[in-house]
C-alpha positions in Angstrom: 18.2 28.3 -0.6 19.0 27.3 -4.2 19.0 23.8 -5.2 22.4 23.1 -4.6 22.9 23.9 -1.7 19.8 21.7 -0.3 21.5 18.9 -1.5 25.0 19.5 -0.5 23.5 19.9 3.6 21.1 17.0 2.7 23.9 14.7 2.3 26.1 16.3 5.2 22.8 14.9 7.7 20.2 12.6 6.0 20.4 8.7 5.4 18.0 8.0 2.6 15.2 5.3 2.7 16.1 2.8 -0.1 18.9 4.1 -1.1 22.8 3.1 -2.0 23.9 6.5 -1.1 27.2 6.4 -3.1 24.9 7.0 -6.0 23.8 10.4 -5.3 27.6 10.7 -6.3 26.3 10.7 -9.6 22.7 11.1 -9.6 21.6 13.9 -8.2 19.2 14.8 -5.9 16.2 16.7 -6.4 15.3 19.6 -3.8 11.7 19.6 -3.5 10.0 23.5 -2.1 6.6 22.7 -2.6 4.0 20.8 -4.7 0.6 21.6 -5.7 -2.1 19.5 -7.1 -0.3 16.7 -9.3 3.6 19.4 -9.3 6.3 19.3 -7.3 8.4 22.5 -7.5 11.9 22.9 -6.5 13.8 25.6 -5.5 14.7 27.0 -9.2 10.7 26.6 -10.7 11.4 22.7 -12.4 8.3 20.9 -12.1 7.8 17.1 -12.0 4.5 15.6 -12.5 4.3 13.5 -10.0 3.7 9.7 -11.8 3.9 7.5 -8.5 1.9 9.8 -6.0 5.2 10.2 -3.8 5.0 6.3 -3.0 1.2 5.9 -3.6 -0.1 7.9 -0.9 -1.2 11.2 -2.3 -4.3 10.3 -3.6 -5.6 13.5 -4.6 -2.6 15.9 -4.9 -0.6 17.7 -3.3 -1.6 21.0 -0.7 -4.9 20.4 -1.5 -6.8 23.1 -0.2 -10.4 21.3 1.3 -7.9 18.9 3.4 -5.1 21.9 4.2 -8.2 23.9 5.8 -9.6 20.8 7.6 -6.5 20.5 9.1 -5.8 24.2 10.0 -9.1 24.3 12.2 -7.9 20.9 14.1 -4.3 22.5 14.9 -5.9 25.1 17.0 -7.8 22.9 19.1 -5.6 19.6 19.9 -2.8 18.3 18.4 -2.4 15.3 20.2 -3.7 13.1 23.3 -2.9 9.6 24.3 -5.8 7.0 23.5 -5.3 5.0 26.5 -8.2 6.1 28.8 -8.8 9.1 26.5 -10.8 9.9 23.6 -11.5 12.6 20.9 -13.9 13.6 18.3 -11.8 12.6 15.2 -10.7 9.1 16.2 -14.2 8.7 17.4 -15.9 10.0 13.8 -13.2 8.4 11.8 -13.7 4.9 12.9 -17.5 5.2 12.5 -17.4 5.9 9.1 -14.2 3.3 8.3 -17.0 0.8 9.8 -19.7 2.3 7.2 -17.7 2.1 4.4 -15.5 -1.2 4.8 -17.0 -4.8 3.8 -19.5 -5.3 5.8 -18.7 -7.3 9.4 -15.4 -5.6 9.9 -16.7 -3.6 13.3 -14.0 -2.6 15.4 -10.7 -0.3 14.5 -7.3 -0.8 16.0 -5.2 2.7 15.1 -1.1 2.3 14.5 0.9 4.6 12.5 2.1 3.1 9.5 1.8 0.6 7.0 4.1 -1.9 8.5 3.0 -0.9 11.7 -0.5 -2.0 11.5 0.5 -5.6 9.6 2.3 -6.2 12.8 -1.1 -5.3 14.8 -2.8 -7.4 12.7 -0.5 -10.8 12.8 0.0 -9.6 17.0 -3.7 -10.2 17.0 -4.5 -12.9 15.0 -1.9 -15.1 17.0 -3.2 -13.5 19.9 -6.2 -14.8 19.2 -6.1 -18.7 19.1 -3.9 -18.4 22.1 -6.9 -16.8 24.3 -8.7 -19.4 23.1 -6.3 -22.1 23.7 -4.6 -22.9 21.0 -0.4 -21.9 19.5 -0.6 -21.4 16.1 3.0 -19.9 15.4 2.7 -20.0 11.7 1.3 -17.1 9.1 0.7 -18.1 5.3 1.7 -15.2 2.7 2.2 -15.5 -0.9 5.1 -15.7 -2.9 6.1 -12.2 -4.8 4.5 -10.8 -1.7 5.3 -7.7 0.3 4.3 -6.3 3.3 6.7 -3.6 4.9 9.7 -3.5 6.7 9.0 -3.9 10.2 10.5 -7.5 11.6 6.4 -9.1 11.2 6.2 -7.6 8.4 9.2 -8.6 6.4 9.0 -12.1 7.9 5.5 -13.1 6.0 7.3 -11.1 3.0 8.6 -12.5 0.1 11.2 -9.4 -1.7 14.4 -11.0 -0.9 16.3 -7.9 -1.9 14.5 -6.7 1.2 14.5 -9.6 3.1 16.9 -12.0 2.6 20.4 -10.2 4.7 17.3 -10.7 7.7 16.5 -14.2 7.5 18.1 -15.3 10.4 16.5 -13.0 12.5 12.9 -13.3 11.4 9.5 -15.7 11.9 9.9 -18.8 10.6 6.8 -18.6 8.2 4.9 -20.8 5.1 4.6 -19.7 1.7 1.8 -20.8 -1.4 1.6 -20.0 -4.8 0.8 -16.6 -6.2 -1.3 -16.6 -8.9 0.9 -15.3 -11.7 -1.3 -13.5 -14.2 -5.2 -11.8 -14.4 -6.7 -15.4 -15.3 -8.9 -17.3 -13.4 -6.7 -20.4 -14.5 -3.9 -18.9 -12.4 -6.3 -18.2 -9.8 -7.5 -21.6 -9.4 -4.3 -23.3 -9.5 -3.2 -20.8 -6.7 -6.1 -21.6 -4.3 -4.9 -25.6 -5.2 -1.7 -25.4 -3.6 -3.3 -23.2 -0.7 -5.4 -25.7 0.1 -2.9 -28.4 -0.2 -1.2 -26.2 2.9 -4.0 -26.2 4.8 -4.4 -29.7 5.2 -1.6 -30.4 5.9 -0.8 -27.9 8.7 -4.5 -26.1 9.4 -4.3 -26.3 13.1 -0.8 -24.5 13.2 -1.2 -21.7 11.1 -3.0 -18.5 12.8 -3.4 -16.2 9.4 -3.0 -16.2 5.4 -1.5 -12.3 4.9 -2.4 -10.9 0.9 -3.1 -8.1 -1.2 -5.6 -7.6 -3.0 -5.5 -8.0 -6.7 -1.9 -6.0 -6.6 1.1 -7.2 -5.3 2.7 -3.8 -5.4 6.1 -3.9 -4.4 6.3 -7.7 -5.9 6.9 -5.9 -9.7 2.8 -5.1 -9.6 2.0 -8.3 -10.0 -1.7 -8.4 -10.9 -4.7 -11.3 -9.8 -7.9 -12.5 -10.8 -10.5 -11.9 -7.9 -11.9 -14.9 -7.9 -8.9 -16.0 -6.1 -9.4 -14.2 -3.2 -13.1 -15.2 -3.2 -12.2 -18.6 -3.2 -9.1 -18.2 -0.2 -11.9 -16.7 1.6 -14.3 -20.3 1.5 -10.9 -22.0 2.4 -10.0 -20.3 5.5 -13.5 -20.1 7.0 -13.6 -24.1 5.7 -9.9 -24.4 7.6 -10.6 -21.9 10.3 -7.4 -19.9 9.6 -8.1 -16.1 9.5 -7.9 -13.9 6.8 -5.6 -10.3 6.5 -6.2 -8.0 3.6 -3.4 -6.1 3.5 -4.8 -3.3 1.3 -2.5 -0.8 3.0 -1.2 -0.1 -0.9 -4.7 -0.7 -3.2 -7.3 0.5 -0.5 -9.3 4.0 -1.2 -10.0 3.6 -4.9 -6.3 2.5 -6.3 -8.6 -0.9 -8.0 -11.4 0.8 -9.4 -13.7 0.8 -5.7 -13.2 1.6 -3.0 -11.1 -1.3 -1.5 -10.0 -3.9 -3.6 -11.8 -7.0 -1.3 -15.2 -5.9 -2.7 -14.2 -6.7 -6.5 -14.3 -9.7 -4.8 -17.6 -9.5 -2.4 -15.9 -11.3 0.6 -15.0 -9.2 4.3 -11.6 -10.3 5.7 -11.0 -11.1 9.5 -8.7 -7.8 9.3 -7.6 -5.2 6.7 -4.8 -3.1 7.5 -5.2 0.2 6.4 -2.7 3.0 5.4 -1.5 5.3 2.7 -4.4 6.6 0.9 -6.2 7.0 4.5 -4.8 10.2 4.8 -4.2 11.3 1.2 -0.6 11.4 2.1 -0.6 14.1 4.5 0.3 12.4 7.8 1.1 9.1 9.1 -1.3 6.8 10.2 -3.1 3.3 9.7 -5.7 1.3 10.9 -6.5 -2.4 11.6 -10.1 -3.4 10.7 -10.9 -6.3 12.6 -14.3 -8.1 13.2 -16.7 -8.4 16.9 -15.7 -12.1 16.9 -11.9 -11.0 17.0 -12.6 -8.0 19.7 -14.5 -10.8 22.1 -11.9 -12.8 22.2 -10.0 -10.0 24.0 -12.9 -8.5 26.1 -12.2 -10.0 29.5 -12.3 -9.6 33.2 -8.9 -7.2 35.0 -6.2 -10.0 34.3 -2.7 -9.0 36.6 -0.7 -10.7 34.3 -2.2 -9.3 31.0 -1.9 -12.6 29.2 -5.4 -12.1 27.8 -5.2 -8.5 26.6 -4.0 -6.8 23.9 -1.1 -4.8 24.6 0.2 -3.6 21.9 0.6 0.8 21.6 2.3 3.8 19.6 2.9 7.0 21.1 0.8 8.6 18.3 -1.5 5.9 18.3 -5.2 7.6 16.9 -3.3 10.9 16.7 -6.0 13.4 16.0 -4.3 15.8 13.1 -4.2 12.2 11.0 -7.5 11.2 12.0 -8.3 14.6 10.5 -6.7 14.4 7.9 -8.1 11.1 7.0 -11.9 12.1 7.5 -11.1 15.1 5.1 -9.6 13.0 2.6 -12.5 11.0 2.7 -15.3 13.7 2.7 -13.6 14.9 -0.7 -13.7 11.5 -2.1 -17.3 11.4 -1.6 -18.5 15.1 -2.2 -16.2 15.1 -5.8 -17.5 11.4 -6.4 -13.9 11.0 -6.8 -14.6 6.5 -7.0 -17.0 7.0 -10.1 -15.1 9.9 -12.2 -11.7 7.6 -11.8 -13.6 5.3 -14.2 -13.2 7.6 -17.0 -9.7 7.9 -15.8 -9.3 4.2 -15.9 -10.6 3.5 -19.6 -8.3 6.4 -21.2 -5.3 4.7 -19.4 -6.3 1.5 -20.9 -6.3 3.0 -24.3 -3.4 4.9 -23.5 -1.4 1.6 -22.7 -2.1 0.0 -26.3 0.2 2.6 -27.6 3.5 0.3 -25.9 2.2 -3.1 -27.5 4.5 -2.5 -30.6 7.7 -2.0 -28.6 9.7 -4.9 -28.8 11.3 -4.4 -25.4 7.9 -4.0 -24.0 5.9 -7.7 -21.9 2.9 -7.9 -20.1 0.7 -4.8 -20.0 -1.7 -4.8 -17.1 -4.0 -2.8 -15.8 -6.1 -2.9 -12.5 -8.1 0.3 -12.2 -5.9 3.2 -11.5 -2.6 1.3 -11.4 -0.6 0.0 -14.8 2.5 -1.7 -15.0 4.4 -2.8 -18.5 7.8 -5.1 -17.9 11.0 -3.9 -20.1 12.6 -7.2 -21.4 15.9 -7.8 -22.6 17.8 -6.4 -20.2 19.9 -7.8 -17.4 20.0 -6.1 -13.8 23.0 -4.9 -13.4 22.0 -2.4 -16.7 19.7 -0.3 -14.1 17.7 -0.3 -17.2 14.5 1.3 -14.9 17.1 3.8 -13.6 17.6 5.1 -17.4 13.8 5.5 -17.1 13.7 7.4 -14.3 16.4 9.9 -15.4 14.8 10.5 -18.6 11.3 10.7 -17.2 12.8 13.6 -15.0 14.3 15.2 -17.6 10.9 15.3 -19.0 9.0 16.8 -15.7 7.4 13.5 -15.0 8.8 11.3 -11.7 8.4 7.7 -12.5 10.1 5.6 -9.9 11.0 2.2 -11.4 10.6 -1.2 -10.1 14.0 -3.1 -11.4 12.8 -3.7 -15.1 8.9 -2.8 -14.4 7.5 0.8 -15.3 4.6 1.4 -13.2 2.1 4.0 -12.9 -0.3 5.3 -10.0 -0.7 8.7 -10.1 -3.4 11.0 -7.9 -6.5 10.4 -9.1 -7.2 14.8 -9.6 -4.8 14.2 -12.7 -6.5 14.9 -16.0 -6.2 13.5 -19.1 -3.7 15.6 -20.8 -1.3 15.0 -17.6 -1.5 11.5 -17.9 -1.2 11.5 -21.6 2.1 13.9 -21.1 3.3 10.5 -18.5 2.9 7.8 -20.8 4.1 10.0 -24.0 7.5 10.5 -21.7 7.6 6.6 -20.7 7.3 6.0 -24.5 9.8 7.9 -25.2 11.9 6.7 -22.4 11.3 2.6 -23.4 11.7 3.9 -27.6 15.2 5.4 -26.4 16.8 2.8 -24.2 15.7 0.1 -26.2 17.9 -2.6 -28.0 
């Protein structure tokens, strides 16, 4: 199979995620026939340094070997069973050491497939909960800028309208507060001002506050102090509103630790797990929740199910994820993969003072193994990060854009000279387009 003829029975069949397909009319695709550690190959030997971690879930590269083999041995022994009434070893082994290693309090774990999915477990619950205990609270609190997936829960507490807004009229009715717009503690405080103004004024109707973590990811990479999420966590216990960490993007090191709520010292009422969990390698995700969440369910056979939780996937705890997800996190640990990342982390930072002399270059960030810089001049309908992304691949590197906002989050096995060959080509990219 050459290149070009994967794409030309690719677009015969397949219906892109994200994607105005009347582009690839112009821009073509790229055939992908394997990757290998920080590489993807296609089918005539181009490589492409893989800048984004093929939508922030490979963590620590591609085929890599200590997870492949983990996953091998699993395959020959069970590839799936239904969790309803049935159990197995790497469910059971994966949520006892997701209970070890997450902020302390957060006991139980709720297993979904996605990302999305489990933010939809997560606000299921939370309304779920109040109601066993007599009380309708039919509203969720998320942040503006925010974004948490795709699903119909999900996109309602979302804030992206170029992903939401054709939906509105199908979705949750839902409240909005201020993000904070910048790394300062100013921002932060002003942020948790307005929460609060929200909360008394609607407390007892309002079942969850939904945020992530430090990064808004898909909101441009918007980047927070942590005191704010220190201090939303005093005002919901103070309010009694429950708290979701959606760290489905920043969880398993992205920050700097290992999830992003403990630059912060506080434990959510749920965090939804995903991405990272499995290094990439197959779907799955997990809702964290807390005992006093799980009693609230535990009852007595009720006929009409009002009380329990039933909510399922078919794949639900799927056992070649759950292994994949305890291998990813056994190499994490036995490479000490948390701690090297912070050498990682200060040569990026020096590596990013190299774009504060571009005129068409705005707000530099950094939060541990994520950066971001915003292109400015430029109006939308330029495509201006598209000019970045062809260039980048004509390079070897695969940057993938956000509108005006050049990101990176690359597996954390990169090494220095990789990441120096990125942010040479996304110099080069921003010198070449620029006005």
């Amino acid at each position: 199979m050459t290149n070009e003829q994967l794409k030309q029975e690719d677009l015969k069949y397949i219906f892109h995620p994200c994607t105005q397909m009347k582009d690839h009319e112009t821009l073509p695709l790229i055939p992908i026939k394997e990757g290998k550690g920080v590489y993807l190959y296609d089918f005539e030997g181009n490589s492409y340094i893989d800048a984004i971690s093929s939508w922030w879930v490979n963590t620590l590269g591609h085929s890599n070997q200590f997870i492949n083999q983990k996953i091998k041995e699993q395959l020959d022994s069970l590839e799936h069973v239904l969790l309803a009434g049935f159990t197995h070893q790497p469910a059971v082994e994966l949520s006892k050491k997701l209970v070890q290693i997450t902020p302390k309090g957060l006991d139980k774990v709720f297993f979904a497939d996605n990302g999305s999915s489990g933010i939809e477990v997560a606000l299921k619950m939370a309304f779920h909960y109040y109601r066993n205990k007599g009380e309708i609270r039919p509203y969720f609190v998320s942040l503006q800028n925010s974004y948490h997936g795709e699903t119909m829960g999900a996109l309602s507490v979302s804030d992206m309208g170029l992903y939401k807004d054709i939906y509105n009229p199908m979705l949750l009715e839902t409240l909005q507060a201020k993000a904070p717009n910048n790394q300062t503690k100013e921002e932060a405080n002003l942020a948790l001002d307005d929460m609060e103004r929200l909360f008394i004024e609607k407390s007892k109707s309002i079942s969850a506050v939904i945020i992530e973590p430090l990064i808004q990811c898909a909101g441009l990479m918007n980047m927070y102090h942590p005191d704010y999420i220190t201090g939303l966590r005093e005002l919901c216990t103070k309010y009694d509103i429950l708290l979701i960490a959606d760290e489905v993007a920043v969880g398993f090191g992205r920050t700097g630790k290992l999830f992003a709520c403990e630059h912060s010292g506080i434990t959510p009422d749920f965090m939804v797990l995903s991405k990272g969990l499995t290094a990439g390698y197959l779907p799955l995700s997990v809702v964290m929740l807390t005992q006093n969440i799980y009693d609230a369910f535990y009852c007595d056979y009720d006929i009409q199910g009002t009380k329990s939780f039933l909510h399922s996937h078919s794949y639900t705890g799927n056992p070649l994820s759950c292994t994949a997800a305890l291998a990813s996190l056994e190499y994490l640990e036995k490479y000490d993969i948390i701690n090297e990342n912070q050498k990682k982390i200060e040569f990026i930072k020096e590596q990013l003072k190299r774009f504060e002399n571009l005129s068409n270059v705005t707000n530099i960030r950094q939060t541990g193994m994520v950066s971001a810089l915003d292109l400015k001049g430029y109006k939308p309908e330029q495509r201006i990060g598209l000019e970045v992304y062809k260039y980048a691949l004509s390079k070897g590197v695969l940057l993938r854009p956000l509108g005006n906002v050049i990101y990176f989050m690359t597996p954390y096995i990169i090494t220095n000279e990789q990441l120096e060959k990125i942010f040479d080509v996304a110099h080069e990219a921003i010198e070449k387009i620029r006005i």
